[in-house]
N, C-alpha and C positions, 0 to 999 in steps of 0.2 A: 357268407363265410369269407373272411380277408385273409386267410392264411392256404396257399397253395402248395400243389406238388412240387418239390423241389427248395421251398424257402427255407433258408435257416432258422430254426426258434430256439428261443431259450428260456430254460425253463424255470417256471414260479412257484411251484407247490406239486408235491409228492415225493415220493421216496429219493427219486433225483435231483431234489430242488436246488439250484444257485446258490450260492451263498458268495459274498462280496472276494474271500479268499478262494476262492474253488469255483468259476462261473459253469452252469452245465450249459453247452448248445447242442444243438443237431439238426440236423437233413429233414424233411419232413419225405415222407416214403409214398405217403397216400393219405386221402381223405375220404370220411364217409359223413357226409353232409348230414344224412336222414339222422344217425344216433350222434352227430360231433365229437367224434371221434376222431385221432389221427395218431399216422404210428412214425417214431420219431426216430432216424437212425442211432442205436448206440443206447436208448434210452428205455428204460424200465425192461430190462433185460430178465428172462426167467430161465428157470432148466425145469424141460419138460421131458417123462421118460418115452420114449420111443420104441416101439416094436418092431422087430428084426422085418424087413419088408424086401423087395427086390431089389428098390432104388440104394436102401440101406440096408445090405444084408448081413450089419455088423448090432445094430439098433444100439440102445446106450442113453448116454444124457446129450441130450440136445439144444443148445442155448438159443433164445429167439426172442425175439420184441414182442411188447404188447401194447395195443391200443393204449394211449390216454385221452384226458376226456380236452376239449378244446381249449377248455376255461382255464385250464394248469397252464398254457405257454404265452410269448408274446415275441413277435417279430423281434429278429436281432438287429441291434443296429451297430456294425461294425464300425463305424465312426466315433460314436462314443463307448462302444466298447459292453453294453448293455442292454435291456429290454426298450423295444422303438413305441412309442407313438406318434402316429404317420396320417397324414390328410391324402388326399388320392385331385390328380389333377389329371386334365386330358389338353396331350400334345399333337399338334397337326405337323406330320413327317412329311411334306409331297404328297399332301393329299388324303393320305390315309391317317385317320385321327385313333390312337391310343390312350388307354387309361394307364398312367405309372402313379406309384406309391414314390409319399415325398416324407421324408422323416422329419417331424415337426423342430427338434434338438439341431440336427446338423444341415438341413435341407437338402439332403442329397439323395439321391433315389436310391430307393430300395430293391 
């Protein structure tokens, strides 16, 4: 899986998809490896009804993300301003050796 907690994605097909006038991105929130799944801040938004509970002892419509499937996004790359494809390189800091993502377009780390 190349896509982590935290990376920016943007998105290629579904309800939310990009289009060249309207680009969609977002936060990634979390990953579930086992189904490839992930849930995208801001993205594929639903209203779900909710039952009056202690936490919320008003209940009503409640807005909330949902999973999409992995295959629908692709790393952003802020450089060119669109979806990345990136080769992954390993740098030695003092010793201690790290894996970074390198954007194949702009070469600048991801």
């Amino acid at each position: 899986m190349r896509i982590k907690k935290g990376d920016t994605v943007y998105i290629l097909a579904g309800k939310n998809k990009s289009t060249k006038e309207k680009p969609r991105t977002g936060r990634v929130l979390w990953v579930d490896v086992a189904k490839g799944q992930i849930l995208v801040e801001g993205i594929n938004v639903v209203k779900k009804h909710q039952r009056p509970t202690q936490k919320n002892p008003k209940g009503g419509l409640v807005s909330k993300e949902q999973p999409i499937h992995i295959s629908n996004v692709a790393l952003y790359d802020s450089g060119s301003g669109g979806p990345a494809k990136f080769t992954s390189k390993v740098i030695d800091e003092g010793g201690h050796k790290r894996r970074v993502r390198i954007s194949k377009r702009t070469g600048e780390e991801i």
